[in-house]
C-alpha positions as CSV (number, residue, x, y, z in Angstrom):
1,X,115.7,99.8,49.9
2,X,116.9,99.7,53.2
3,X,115.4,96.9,55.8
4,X,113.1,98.4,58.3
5,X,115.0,96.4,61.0
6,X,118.7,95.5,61.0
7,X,120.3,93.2,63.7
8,X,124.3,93.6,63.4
9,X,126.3,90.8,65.4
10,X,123.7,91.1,68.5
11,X,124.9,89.8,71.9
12,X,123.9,89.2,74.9
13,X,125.6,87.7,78.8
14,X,123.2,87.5,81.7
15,X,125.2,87.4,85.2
16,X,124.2,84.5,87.2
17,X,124.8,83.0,90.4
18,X,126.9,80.0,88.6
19,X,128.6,83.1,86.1
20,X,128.0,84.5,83.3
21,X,125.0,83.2,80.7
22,X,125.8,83.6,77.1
23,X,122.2,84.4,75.6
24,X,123.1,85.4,71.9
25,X,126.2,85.6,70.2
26,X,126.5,87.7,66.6
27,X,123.1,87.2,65.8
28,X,122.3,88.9,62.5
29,X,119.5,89.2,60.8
30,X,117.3,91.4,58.6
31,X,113.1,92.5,58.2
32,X,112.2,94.1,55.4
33,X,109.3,96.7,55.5
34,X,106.0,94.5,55.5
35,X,107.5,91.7,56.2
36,X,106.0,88.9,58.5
37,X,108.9,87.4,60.4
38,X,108.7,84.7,62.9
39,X,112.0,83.4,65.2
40,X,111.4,79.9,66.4
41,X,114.0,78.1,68.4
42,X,114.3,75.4,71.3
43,X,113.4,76.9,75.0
44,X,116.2,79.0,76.2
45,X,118.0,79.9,72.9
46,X,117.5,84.0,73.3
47,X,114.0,84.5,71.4
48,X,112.7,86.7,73.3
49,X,116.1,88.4,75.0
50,X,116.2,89.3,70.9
51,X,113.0,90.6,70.9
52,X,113.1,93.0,74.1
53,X,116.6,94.3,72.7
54,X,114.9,95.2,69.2
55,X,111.7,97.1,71.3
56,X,114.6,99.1,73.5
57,X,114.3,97.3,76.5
58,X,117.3,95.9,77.0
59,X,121.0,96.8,75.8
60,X,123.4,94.4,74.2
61,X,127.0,94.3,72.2
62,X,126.5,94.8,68.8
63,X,123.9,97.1,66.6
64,X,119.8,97.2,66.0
65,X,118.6,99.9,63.7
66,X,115.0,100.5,63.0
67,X,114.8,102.9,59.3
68,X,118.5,103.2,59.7
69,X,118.2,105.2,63.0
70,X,120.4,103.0,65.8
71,X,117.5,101.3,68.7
72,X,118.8,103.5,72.0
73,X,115.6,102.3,74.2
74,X,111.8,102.0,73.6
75,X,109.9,103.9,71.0
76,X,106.3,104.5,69.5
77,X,107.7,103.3,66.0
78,X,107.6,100.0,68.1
79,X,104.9,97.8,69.9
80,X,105.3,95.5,71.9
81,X,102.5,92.6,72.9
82,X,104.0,90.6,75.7
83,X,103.7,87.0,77.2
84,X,101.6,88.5,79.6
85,X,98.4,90.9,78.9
86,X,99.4,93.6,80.3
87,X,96.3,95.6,80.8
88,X,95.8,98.2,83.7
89,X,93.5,96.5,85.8
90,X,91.6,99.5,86.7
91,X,91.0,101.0,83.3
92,X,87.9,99.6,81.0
93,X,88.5,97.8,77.8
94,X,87.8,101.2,76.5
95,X,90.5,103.1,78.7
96,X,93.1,100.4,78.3
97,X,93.2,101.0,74.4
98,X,93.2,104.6,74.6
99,X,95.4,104.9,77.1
100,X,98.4,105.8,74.7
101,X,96.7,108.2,72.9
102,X,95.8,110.3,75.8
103,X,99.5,110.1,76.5
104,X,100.4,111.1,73.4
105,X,97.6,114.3,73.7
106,X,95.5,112.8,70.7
107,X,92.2,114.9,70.8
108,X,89.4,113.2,72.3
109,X,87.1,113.3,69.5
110,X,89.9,111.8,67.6
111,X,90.6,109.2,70.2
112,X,87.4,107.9,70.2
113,X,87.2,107.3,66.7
114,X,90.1,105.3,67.0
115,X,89.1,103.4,69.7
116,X,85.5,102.5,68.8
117,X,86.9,101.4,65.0
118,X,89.1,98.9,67.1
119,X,86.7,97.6,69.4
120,X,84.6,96.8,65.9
121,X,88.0,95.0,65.0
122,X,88.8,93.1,67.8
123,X,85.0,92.0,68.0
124,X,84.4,93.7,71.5
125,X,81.9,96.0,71.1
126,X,79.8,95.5,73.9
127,X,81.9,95.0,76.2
128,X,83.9,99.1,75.9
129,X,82.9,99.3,80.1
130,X,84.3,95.9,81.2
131,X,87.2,95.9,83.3
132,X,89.9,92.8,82.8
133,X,89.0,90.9,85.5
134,X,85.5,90.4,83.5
135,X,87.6,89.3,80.6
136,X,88.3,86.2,79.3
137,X,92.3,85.3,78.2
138,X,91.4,85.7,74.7
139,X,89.2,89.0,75.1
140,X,92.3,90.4,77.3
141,X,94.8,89.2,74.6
142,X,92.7,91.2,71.7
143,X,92.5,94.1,74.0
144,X,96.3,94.3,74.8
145,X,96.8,94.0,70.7
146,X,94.5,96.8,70.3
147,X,95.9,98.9,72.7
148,X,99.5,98.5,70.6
149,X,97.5,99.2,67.6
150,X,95.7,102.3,68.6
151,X,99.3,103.8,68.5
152,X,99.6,102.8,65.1
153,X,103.6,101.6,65.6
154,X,105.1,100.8,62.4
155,X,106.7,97.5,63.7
156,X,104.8,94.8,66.2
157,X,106.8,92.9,67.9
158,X,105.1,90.1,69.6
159,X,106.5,87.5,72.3
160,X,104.3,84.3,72.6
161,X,101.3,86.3,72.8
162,X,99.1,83.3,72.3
163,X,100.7,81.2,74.4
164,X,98.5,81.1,77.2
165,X,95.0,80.9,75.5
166,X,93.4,77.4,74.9
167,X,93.6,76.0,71.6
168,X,90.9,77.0,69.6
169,X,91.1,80.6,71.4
170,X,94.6,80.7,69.8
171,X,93.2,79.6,66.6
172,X,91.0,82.4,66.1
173,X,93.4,85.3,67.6
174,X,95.9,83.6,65.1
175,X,93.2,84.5,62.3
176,X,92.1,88.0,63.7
177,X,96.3,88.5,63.5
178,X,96.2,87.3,60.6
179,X,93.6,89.6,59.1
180,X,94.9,92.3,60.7
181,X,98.1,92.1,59.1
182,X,97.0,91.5,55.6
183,X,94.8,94.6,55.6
184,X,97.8,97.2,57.1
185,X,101.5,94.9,56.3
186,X,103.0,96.4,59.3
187,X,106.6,94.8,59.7
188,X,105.7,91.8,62.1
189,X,108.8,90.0,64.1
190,X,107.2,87.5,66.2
191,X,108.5,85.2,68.9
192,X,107.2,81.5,69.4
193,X,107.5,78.3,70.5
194,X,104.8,77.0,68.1
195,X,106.0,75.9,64.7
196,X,102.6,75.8,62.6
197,X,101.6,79.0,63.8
198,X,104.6,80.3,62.9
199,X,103.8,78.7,59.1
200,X,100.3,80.1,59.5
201,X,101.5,83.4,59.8
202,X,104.7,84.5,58.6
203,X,106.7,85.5,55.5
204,X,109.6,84.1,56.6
205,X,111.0,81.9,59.6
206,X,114.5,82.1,61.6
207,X,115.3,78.9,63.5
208,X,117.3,79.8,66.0
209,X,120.5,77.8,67.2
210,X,120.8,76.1,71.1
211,X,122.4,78.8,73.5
212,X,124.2,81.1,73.0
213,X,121.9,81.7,70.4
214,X,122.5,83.0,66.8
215,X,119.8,82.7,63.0
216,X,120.8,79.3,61.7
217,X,118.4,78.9,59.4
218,X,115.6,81.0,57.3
219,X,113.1,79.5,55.4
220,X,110.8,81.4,52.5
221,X,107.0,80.4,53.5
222,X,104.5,81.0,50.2
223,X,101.2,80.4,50.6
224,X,97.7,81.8,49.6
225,X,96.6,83.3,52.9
226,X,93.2,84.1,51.0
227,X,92.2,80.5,51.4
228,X,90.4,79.3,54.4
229,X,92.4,78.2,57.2
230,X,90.9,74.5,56.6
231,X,92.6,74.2,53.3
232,X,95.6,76.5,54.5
233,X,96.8,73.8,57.2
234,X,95.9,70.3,54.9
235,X,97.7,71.4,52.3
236,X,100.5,69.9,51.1
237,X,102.3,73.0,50.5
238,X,102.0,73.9,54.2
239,X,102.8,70.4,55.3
240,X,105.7,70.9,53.7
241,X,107.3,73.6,55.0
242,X,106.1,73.0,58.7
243,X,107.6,69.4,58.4
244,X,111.0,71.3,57.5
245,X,110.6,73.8,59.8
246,X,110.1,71.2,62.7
247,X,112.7,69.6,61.9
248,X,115.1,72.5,62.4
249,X,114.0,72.9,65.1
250,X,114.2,70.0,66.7
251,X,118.1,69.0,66.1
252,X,118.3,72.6,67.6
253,X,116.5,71.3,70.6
254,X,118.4,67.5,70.7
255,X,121.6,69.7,70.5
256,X,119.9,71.9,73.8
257,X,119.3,68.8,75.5
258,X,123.0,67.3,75.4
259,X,124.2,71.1,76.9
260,X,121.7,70.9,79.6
261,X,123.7,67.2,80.1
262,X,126.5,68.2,79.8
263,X,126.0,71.0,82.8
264,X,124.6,69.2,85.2
């Protein structure tokens, strides 16, 4: 069967003031339909400049194709959950979610059935008439998921879009994820800084190299998401693989370091 995403010697040169920025260089790599894929790397290294190129949004050398179709610019097949929430700030919780499927002249009566069944999900109902600025982070960040879900993309793609909630906030958005994922195994490609959420959550993990970046590293992460996350995160299975996960990482971040040295 043929991946659901396929990255084909992707890469990438921002222009800068002091030249030209080599982001990614042949970056390859492969999702498989269902899959759960998470791309950690040091700050810098072209996470994210992979992820906009997969959702359309930006154009690089080299090939992404999504169901063997070649990525040409944004699509419904793909949502996108950013750093940032995103929401219009003028719309209700309510309006925000729907506001692709009016776009996409879904019929109101089925629109709402849509939108009420995720407002169950996301654990907002109650709050359908607040606008964002009534919000808190984590209530904006479960919004902004919804909203990409309402559309019912085959493929998330998620930059850091925990990174700005408090600790145990993140926590429980990691589980709603989590739970999410499990009940509709939508191919998944997340970006972030955080190694054990990216053990907590993923099939599979891609450290990323220091700039220009490029997959150096995969590893294979097996573990019984039906336990509770208190027994998930002690184990020694998960201990494990974080441990070698944080690792790879972190030669990938010593070896960042000496560039930024070496620079200046």
């Amino acid at each position: 069967m043929r991946p659901r995403i396929e990255i084909r010697r992707v890469s990438k040169t921002y222009a800068s003031d002091h030249g030209p920025v080599v982001a990614l260089r042949d970056t390859d790599l492969e999702v498989k339909q269902g899959e759960f894929v998470s791309i950690v790397g040091p700050s810098g290294c072209g996470k994210s400049t992979l992820l906009y190129i997969v959702g359309g949004f930006l154009a690089a050398e080299g090939d992404v194709f999504v169901d063997g179709v070649r990525v040409t610019g944004p699509g419904t097949d793909r949502g996108v959950v950013f750093q940032e929430y995103a929401l219009f700030p003028w719309l209700t919780v309510h309006d925000n979610i729907g506001y692709g499927l009016e776009r996409q002249n879904v019929s109101p009566t089925e629109r709402e059935k849509i939108i009420g069944g995720l407002i169950d999900v996301i654990g907002l109902a109650g709050f359908e008439k607040r606008y964002p600025r009534e919000l808190s982070g984590g209530m904006k960040q479960r919004v902004a998921i919804a909203r990409t879900l309402a559309c019912d993309p085959a493929i998330l793609l998620l930059d850091e879009p925990f990174g700005a909630l408090d600790a145990q906030t993140r926590e429980i958005m990691q589980d709603e994820l989590l739970r999410i994922w499990l009940e509709t195994r939508k191919t998944v490609l997340l970006v972030t800084h955080d190694v054990t959420e990216a053990v907590y959550l993923s099939n599979r993990i891609c450290v990323m190299s220091a700039r220009p970046g490029q997959i150096i590293e995969q590893f294979t992460v097996e573990l019984d998401r039906t336990r509770p996350r208190e027994e998930l995160v002690l184990s020694a299975a998960f201990n494990e693989i974080r441990n070698q996960v944080w690792l790879s990482v972190r030669r990938q971040a010593i070896a960042a370091g000496r560039q930024n040295a070496n620079a200046s």
